[in-house]
PASEBA-1860 file (N, C-alpha, C; in nm, 3 decimals):
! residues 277
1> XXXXXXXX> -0.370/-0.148/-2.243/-0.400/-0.173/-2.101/-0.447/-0.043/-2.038 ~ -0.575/-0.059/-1.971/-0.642/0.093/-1.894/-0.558/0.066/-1.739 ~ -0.482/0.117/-1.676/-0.456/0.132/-1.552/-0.478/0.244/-1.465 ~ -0.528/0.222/-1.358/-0.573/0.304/-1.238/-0.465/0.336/-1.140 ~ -0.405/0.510/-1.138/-0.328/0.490/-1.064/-0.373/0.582/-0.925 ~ -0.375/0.516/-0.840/-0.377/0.600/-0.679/-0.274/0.591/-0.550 ~ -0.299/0.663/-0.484/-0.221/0.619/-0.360/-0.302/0.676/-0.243 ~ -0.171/0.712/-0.117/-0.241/0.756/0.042/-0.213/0.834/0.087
9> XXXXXXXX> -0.137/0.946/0.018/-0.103/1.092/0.040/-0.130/1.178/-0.023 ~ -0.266/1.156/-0.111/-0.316/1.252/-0.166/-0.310/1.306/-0.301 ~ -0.419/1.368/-0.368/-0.347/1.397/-0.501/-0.277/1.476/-0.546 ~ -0.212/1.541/-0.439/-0.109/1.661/-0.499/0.023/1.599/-0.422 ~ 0.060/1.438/-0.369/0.190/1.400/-0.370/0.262/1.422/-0.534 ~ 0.402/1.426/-0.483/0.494/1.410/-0.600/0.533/1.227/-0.649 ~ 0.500/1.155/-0.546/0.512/1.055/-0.590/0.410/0.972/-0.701 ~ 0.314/1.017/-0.646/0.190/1.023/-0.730/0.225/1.062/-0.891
17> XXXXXXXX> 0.228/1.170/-0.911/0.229/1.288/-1.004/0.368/1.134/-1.099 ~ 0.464/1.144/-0.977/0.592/1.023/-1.091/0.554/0.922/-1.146 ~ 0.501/0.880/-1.023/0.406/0.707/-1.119/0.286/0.709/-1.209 ~ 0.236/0.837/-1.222/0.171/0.810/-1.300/0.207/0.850/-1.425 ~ 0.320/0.922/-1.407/0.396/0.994/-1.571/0.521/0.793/-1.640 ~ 0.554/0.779/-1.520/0.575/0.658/-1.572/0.495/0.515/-1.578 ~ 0.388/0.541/-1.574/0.321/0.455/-1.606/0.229/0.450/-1.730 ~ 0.248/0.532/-1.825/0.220/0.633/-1.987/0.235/0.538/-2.032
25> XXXXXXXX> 0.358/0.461/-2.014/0.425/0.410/-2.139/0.387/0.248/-2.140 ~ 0.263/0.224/-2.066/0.213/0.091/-2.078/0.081/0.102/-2.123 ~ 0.031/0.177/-2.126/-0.128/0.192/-2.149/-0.206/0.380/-2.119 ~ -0.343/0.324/-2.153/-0.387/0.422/-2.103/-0.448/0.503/-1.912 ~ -0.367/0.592/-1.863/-0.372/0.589/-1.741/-0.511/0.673/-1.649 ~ -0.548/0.647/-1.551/-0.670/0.723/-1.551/-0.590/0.738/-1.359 ~ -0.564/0.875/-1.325/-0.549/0.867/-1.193/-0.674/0.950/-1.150 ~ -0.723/0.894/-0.960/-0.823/0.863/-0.876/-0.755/0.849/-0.757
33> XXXXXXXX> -0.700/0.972/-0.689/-0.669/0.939/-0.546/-0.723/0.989/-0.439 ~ -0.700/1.011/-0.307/-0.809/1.065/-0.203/-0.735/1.232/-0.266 ~ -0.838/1.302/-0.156/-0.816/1.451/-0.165/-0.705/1.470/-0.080 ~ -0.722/1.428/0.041/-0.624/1.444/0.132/-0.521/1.335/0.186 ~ -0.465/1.349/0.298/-0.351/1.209/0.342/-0.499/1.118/0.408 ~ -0.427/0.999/0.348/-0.525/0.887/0.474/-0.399/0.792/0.445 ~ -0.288/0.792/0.505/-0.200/0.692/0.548/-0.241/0.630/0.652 ~ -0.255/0.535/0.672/-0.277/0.384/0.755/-0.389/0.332/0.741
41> XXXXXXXX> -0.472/0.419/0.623/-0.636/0.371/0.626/-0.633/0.218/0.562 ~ -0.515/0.145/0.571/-0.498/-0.008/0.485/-0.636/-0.023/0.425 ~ -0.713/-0.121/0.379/-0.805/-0.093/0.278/-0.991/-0.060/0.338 ~ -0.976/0.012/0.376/-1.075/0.089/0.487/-1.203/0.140/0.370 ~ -1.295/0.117/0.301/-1.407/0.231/0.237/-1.437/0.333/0.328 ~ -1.460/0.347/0.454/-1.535/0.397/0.514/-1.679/0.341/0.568 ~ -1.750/0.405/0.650/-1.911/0.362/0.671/-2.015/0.398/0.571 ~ -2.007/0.322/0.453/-2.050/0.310/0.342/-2.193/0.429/0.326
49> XXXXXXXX> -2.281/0.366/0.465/-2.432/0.445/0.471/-2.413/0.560/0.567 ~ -2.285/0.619/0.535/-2.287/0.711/0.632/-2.191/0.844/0.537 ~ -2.073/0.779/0.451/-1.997/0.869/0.369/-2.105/0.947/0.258 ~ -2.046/1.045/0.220/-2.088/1.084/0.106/-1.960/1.119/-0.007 ~ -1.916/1.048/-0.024/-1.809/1.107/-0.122/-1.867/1.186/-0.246 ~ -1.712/1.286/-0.268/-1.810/1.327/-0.385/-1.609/1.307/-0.444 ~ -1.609/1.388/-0.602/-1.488/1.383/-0.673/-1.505/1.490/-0.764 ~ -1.364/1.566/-0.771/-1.394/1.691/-0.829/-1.230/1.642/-0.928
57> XXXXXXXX> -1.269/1.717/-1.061/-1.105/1.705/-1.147/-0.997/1.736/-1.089 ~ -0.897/1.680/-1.103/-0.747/1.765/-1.058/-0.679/1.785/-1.200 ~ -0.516/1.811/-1.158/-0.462/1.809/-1.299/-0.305/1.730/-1.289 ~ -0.327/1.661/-1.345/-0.173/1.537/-1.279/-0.114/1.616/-1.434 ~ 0.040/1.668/-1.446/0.115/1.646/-1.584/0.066/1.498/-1.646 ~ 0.085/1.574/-1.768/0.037/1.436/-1.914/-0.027/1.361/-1.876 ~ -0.157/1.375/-1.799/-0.223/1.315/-1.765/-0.373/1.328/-1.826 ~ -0.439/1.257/-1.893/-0.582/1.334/-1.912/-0.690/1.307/-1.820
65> XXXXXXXX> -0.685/1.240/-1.796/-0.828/1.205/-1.637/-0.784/1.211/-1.519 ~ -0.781/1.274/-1.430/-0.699/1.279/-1.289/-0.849/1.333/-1.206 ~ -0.877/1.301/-1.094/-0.955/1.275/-1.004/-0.928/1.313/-0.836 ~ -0.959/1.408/-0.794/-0.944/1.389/-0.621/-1.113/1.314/-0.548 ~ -1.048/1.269/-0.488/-1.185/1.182/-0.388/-1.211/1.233/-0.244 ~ -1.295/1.227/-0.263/-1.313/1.259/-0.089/-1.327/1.102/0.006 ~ -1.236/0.985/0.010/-1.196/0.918/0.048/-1.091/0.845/0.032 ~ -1.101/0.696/0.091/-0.933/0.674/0.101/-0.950/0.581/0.010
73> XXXXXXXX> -0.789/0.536/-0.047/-0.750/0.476/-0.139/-0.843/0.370/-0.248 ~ -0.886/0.274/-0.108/-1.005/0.149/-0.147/-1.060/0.163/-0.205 ~ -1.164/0.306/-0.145/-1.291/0.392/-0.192/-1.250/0.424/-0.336 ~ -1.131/0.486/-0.397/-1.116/0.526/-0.485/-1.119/0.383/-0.619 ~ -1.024/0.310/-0.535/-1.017/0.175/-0.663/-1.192/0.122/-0.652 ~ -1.240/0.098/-0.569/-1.368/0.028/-0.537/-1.477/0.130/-0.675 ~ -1.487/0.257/-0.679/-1.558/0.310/-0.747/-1.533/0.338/-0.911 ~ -1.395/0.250/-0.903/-1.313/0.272/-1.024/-1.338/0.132/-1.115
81> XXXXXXXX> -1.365/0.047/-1.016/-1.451/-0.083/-1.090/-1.538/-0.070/-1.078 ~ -1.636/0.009/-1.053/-1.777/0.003/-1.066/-1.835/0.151/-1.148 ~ -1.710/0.185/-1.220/-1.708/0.238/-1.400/-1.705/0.407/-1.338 ~ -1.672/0.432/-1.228/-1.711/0.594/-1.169/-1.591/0.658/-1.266 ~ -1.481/0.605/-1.365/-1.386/0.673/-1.358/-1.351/0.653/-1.550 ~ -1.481/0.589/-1.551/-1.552/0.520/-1.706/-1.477/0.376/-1.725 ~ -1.442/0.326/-1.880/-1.461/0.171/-1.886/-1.371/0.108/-1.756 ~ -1.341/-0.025/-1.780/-1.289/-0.119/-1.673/-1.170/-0.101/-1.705
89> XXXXXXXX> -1.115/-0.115/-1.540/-0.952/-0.138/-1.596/-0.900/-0.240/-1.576 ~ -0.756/-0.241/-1.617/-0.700/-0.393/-1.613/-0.591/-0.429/-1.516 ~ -0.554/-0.293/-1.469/-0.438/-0.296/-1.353/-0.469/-0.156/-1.264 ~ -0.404/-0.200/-1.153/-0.436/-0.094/-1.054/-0.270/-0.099/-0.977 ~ -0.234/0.039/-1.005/-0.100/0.076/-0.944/-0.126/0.192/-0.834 ~ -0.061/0.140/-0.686/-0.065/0.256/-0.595/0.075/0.318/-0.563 ~ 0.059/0.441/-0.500/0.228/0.481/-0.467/0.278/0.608/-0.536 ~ 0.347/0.681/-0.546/0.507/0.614/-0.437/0.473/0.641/-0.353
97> XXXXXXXX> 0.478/0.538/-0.269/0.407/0.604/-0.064/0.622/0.639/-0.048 ~ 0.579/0.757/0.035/0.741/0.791/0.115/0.748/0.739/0.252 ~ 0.842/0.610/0.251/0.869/0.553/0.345/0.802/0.399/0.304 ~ 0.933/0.285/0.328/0.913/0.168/0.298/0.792/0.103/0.394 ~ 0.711/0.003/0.289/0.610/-0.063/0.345/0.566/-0.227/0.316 ~ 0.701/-0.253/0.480/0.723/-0.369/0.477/0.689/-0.426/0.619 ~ 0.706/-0.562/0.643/0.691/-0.641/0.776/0.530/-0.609/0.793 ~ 0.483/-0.576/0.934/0.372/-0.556/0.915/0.328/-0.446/0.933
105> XXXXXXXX> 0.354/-0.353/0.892/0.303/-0.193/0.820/0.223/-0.261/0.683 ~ 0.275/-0.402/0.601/0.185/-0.398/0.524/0.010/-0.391/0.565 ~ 0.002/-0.440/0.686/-0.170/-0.435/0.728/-0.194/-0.338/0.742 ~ -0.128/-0.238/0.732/-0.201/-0.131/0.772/-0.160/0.002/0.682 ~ -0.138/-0.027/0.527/-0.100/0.043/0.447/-0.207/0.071/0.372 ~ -0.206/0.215/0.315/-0.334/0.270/0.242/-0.270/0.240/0.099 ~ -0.151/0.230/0.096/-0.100/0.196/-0.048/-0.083/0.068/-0.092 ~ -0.087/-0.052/0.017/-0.077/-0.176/-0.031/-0.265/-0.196/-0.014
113> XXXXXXXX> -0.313/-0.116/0.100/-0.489/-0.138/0.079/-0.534/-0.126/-0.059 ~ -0.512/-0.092/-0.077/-0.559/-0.017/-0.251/-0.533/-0.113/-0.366 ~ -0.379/-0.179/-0.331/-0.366/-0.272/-0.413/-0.462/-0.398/-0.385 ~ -0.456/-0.459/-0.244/-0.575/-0.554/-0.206/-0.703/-0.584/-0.248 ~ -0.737/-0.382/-0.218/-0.884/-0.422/-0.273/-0.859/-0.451/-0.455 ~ -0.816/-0.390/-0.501/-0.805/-0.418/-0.656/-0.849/-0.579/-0.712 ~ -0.743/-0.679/-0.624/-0.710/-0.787/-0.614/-0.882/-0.887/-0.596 ~ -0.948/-0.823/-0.465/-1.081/-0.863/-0.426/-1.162/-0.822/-0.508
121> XXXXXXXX> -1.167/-0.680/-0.624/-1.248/-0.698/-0.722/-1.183/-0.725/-0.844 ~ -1.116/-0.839/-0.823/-1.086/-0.935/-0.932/-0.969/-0.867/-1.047 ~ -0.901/-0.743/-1.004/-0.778/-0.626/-1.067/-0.666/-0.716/-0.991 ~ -0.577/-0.720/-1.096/-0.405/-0.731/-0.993/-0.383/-0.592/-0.959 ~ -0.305/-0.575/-0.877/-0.251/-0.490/-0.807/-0.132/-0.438/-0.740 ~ -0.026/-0.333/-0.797/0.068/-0.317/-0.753/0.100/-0.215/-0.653 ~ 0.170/-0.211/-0.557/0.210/-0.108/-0.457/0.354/-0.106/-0.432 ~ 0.352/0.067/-0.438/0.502/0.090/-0.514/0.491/0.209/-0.389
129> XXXXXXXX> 0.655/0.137/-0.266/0.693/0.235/-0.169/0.810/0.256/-0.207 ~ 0.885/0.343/-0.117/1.017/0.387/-0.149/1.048/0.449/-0.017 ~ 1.195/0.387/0.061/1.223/0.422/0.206/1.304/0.538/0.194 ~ 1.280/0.614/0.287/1.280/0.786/0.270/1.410/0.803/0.403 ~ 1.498/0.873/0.393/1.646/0.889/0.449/1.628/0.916/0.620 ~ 1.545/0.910/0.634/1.539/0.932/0.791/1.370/0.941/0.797 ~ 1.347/0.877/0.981/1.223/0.917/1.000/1.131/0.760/0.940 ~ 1.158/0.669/0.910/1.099/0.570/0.857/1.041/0.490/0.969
137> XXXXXXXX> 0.928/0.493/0.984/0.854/0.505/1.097/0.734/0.401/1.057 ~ 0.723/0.257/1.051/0.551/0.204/0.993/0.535/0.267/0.873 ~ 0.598/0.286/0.769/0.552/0.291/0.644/0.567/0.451/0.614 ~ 0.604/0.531/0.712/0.571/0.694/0.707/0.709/0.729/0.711 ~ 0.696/0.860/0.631/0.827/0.940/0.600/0.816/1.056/0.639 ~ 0.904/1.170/0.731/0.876/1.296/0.779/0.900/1.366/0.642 ~ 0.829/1.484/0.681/0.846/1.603/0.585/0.951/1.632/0.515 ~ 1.019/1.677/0.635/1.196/1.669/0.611/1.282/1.575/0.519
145> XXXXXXXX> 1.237/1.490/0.501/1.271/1.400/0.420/1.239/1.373/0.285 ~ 1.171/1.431/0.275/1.070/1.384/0.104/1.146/1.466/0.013 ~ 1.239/1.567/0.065/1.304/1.679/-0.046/1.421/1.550/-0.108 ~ 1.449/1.465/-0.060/1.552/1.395/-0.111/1.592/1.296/-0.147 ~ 1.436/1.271/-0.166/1.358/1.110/-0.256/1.352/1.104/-0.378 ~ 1.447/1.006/-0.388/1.490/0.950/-0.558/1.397/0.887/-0.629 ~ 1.257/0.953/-0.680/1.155/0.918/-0.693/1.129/0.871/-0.821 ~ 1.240/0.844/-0.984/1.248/0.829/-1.081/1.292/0.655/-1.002
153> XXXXXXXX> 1.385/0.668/-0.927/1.454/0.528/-0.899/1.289/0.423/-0.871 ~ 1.229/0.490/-0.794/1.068/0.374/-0.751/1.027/0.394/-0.878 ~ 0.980/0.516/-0.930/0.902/0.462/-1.085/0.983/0.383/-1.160 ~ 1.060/0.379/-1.209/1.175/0.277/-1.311/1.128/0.155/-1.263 ~ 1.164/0.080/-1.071/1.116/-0.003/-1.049/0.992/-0.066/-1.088 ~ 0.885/0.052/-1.058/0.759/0.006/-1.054/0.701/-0.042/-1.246 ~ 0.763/0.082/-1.327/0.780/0.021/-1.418/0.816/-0.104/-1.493 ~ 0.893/-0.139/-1.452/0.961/-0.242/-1.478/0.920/-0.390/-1.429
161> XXXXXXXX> 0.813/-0.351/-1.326/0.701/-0.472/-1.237/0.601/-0.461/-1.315 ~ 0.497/-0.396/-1.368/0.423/-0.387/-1.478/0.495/-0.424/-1.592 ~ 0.588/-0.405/-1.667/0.587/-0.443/-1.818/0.630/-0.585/-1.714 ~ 0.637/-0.648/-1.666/0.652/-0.826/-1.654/0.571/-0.910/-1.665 ~ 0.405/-0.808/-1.553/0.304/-0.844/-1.561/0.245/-0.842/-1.693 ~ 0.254/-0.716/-1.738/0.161/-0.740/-1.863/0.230/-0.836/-1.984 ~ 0.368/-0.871/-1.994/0.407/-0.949/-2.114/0.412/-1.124/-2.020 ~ 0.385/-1.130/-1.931/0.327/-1.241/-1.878/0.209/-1.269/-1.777
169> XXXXXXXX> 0.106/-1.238/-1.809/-0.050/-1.197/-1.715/-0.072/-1.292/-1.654 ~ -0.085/-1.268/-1.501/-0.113/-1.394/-1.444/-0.285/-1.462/-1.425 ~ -0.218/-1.551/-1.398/-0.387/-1.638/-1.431/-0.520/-1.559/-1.320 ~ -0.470/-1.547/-1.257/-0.541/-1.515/-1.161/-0.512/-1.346/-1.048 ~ -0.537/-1.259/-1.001/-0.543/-1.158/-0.985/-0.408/-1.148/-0.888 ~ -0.295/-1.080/-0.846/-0.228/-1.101/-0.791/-0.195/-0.948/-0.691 ~ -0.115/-0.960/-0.611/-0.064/-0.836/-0.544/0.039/-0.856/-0.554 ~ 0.122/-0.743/-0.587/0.272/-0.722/-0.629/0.327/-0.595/-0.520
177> XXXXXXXX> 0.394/-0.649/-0.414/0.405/-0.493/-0.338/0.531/-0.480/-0.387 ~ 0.592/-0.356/-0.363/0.702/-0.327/-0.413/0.833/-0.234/-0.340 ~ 0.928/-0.205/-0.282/0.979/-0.156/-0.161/1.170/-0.151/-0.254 ~ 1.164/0.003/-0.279/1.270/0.053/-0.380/1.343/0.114/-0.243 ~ 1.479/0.131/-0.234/1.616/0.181/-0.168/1.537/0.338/-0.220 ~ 1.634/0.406/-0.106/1.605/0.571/-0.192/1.733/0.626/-0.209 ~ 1.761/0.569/-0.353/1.875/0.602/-0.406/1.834/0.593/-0.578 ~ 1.983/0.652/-0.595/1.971/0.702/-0.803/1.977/0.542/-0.831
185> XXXXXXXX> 1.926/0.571/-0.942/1.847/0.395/-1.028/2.039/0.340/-1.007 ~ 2.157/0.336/-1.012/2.278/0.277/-1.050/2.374/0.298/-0.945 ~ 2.289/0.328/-0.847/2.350/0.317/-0.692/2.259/0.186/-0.608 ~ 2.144/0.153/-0.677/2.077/0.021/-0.624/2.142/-0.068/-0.633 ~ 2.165/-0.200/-0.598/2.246/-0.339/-0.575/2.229/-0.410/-0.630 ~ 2.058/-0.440/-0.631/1.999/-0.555/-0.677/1.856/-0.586/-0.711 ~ 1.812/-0.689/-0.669/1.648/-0.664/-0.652/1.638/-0.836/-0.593 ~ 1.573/-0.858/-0.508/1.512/-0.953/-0.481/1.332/-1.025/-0.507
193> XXXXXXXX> 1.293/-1.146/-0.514/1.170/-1.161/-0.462/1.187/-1.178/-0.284 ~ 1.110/-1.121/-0.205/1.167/-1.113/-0.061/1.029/-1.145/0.008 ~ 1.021/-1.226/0.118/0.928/-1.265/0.238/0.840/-1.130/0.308 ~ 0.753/-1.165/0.392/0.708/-1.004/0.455/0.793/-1.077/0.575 ~ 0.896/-0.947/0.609/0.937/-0.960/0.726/0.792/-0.958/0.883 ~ 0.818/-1.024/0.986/0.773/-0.938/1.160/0.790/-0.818/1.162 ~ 0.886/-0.728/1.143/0.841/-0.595/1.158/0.940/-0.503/1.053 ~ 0.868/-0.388/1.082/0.976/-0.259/0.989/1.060/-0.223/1.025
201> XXXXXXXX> 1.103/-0.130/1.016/1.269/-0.113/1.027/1.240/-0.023/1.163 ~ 1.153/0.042/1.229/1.103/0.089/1.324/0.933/0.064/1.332 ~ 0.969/0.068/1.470/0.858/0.019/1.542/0.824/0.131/1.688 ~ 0.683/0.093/1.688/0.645/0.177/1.809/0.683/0.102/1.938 ~ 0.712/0.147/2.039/0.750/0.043/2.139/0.675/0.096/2.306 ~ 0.612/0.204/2.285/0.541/0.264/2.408/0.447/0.360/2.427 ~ 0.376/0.364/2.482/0.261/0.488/2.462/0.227/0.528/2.636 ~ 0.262/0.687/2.623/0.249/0.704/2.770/0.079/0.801/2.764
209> XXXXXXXX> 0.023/0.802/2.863/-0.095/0.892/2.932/-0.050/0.993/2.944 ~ -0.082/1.104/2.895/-0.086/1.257/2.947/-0.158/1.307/3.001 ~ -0.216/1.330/3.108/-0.352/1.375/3.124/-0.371/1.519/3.034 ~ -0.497/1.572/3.011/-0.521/1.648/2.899/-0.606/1.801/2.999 ~ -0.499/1.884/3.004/-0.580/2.017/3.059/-0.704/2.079/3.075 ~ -0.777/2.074/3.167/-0.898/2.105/3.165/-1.046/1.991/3.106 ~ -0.958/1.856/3.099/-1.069/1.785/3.029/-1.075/1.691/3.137 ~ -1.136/1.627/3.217/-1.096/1.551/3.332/-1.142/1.386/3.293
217> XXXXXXXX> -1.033/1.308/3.315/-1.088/1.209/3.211/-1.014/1.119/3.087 ~ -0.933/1.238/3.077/-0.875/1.256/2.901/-0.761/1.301/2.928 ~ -0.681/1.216/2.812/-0.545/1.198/2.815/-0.496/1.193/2.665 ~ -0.374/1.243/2.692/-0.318/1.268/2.518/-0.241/1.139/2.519 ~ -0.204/1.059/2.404/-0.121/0.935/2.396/-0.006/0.970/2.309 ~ 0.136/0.958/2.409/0.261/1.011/2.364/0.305/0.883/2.352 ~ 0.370/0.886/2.183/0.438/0.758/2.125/0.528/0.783/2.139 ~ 0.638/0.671/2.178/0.730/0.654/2.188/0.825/0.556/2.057
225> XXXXXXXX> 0.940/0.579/1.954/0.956/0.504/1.875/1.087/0.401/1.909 ~ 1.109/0.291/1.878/1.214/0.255/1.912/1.357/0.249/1.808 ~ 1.463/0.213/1.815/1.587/0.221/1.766/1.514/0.117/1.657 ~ 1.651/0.216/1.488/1.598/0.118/1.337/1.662/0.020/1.387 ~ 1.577/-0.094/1.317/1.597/-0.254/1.339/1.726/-0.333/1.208 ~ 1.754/-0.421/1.238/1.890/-0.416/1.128/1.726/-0.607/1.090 ~ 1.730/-0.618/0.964/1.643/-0.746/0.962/1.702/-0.814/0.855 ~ 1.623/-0.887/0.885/1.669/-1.054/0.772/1.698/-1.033/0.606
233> XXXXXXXX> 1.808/-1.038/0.575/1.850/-1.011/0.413/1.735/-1.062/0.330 ~ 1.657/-1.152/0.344/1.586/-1.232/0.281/1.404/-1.188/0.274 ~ 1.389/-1.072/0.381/1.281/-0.982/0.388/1.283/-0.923/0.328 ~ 1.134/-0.855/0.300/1.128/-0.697/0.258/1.160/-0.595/0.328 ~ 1.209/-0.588/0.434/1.269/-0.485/0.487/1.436/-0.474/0.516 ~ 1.464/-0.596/0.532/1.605/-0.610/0.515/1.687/-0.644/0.374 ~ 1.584/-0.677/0.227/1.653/-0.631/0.138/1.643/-0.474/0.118 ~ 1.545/-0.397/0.139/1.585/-0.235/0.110/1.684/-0.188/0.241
241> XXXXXXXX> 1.687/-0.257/0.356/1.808/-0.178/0.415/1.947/-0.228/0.327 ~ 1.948/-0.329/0.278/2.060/-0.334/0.189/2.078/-0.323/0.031 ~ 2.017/-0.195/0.048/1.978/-0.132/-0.094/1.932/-0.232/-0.236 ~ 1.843/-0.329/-0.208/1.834/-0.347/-0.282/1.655/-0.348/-0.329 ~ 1.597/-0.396/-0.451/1.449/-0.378/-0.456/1.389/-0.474/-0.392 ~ 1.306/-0.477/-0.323/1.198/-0.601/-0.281/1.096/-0.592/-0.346 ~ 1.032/-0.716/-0.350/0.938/-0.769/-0.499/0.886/-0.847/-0.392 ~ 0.756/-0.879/-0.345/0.667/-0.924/-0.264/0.537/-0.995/-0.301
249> XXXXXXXX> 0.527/-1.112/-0.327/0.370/-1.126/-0.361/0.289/-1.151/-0.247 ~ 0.187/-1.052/-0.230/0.123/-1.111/-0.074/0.017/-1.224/-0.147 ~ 0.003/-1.314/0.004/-0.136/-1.401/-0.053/-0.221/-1.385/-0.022 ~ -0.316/-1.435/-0.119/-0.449/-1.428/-0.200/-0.555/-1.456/-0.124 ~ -0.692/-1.399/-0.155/-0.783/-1.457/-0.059/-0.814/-1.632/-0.027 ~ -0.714/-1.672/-0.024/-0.708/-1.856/-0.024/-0.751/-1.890/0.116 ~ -0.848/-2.018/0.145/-0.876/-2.039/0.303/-0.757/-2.122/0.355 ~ -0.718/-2.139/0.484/-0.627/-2.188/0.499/-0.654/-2.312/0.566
257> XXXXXXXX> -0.626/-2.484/0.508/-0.691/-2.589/0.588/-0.602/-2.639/0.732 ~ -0.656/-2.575/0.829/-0.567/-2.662/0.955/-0.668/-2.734/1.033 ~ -0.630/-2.852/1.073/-0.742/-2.964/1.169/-0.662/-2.927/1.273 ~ -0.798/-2.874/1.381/-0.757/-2.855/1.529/-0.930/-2.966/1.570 ~ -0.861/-3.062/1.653/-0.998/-3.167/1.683/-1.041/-3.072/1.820 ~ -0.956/-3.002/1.884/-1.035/-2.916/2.018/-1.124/-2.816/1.937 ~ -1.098/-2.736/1.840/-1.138/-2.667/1.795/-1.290/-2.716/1.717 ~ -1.267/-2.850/1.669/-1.411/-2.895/1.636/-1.513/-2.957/1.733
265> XXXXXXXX> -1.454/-3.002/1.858/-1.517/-3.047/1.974/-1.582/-2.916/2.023 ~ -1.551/-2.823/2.070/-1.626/-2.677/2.097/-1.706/-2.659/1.979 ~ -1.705/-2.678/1.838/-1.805/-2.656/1.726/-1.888/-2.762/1.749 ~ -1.920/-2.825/1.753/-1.941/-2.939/1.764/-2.025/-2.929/1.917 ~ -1.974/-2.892/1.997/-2.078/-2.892/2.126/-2.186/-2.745/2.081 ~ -2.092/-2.704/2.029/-2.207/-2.548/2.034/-2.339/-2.571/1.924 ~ -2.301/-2.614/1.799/-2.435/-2.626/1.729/-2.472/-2.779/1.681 ~ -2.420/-2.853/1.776/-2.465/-2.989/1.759/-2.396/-3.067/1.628
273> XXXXX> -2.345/-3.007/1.549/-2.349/-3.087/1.414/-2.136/-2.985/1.343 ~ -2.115/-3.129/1.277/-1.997/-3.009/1.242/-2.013/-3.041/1.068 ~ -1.938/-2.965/0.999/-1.917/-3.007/0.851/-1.793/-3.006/0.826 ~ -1.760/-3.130/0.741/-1.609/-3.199/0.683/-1.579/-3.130/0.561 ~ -1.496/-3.099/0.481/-1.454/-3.096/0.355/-1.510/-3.207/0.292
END
């Protein structure tokens, strides 16, 4: 199995550097991540006729192909099926993002983006977070915090979500997000398959105007965060507050059939004609 590993903090994260040393032991690994942070770029290329990416070598341990990009995550998997990183691969693993990425931080994750796009060019795709001891903020982990991230505990996980996939391949391309406790692998509880919770364990709850010195006009926007949220055992965010793994399949590009007859009466007045299934 060729797997692609990237994430959204860059190629000189340590989480990075873990998942891709544990991810050896399934295949051959080729890591491709941005140069720099693009956390929240969820699966963003950029303005296609306007970027110029370029990619220069890095050096990941036991790694032989490692890659920095001069874009975000997408960009990286997107050019990785279209052979920039040589043959095709068969899985695409992102992560360890620091700080769990659950409720809806998933829309707007560069580490579950990555897995998405994989998914849209026809790759399954896994995304492998891990909630970081303070500061868990929409998917983000402070500085301060990353010294004390049990980062063998998410690879083991994430491991252990790949060898399932590959000794049972699913029919069709899937997303596997993934959301590890940050604790030693035998201090975890459990593991669930878990729902996307409404929200993360913090949330933004206000944004004030500053006006901005000398610029008349212009204003700085001061966030305000609110108190961690205690959530539903049965989420992805409320099984890692109760230490255990969450296992997530998001869904698929599937259309969704709902009959709204107001909704076809306005179609229906606007271009004269409607179409049925």
């Amino acid at each position: 199995m060729r797997i692609l590993v990237t994430n959204d903090d860059g190629i000189d994260s340590v989480g990075l550097h873990v998942l891709a040393s544990a991810m050896r032991a399934h295949g051959e690994v080729v890591v491709a991540a941005p140069d720099g942070e693009y956390s929240g770029a969820s699966a963003s290329l950029g303005a296609l006729h306007l970027v110029q990416p370029e990619m220069r070598q890095a050096t990941v341990a036991g790694i032989d192909q490692a890659w920095a990009v001069t874009g975000p995550p997408a960009l990286c998997v997107m050019f990785g099926r279209l052979g920039a990183f040589g043959p095709p691969f068969d899985l695409v693993v992102s992560g360890i993002n620091p700080g769990a990425n659950v409720g809806r931080a998933v829309y707007h994750s560069g580490t579950v983006g990555a897995a998405l796009t994989a998914r849209a060019g026809g790759l399954s795709g896994v995304a492998v977070s891990q909630a970081v001891a303070e500061g868990d903020i929409e998917g983000q982990g402070s500085e301060a915090a990353l010294a004390s991230q049990h980062w063998e505990t998410a690879a083991q996980a994430a491991s252990a979500v790949v060898a399932g996939l590959a000794a049972d391949w699913p029919a069709r391309p899937v997303v596997v997000n993934v959301n590890v406790p940050n604790l030693p692998a035998d201090a975890v509880r459990g593991w669930r398959y878990a729902t996307v919770g409404a929200i993360p364990p913090r949330t933004l709850t206000e944004v004030t105007l500053v006006p901005k010195a000398g610029h008349r006009g212009a204003f700085h926007l001061r966030m305000a965060w609110g108190d961690k949220q205690v959530l539903p055992p049965d989420t992805d965010g409320g099984a890692v507050e109760r230490d255990e793994i969450a296992v997530t399949y998001l869904s698929g590009l599937v259309a969704e059939a709902r009959d709204s007859t107001a909704m076809d009466a306005h179609l229906d007045a606007l271009v004269g004609m409607v179409k049925r299934p």
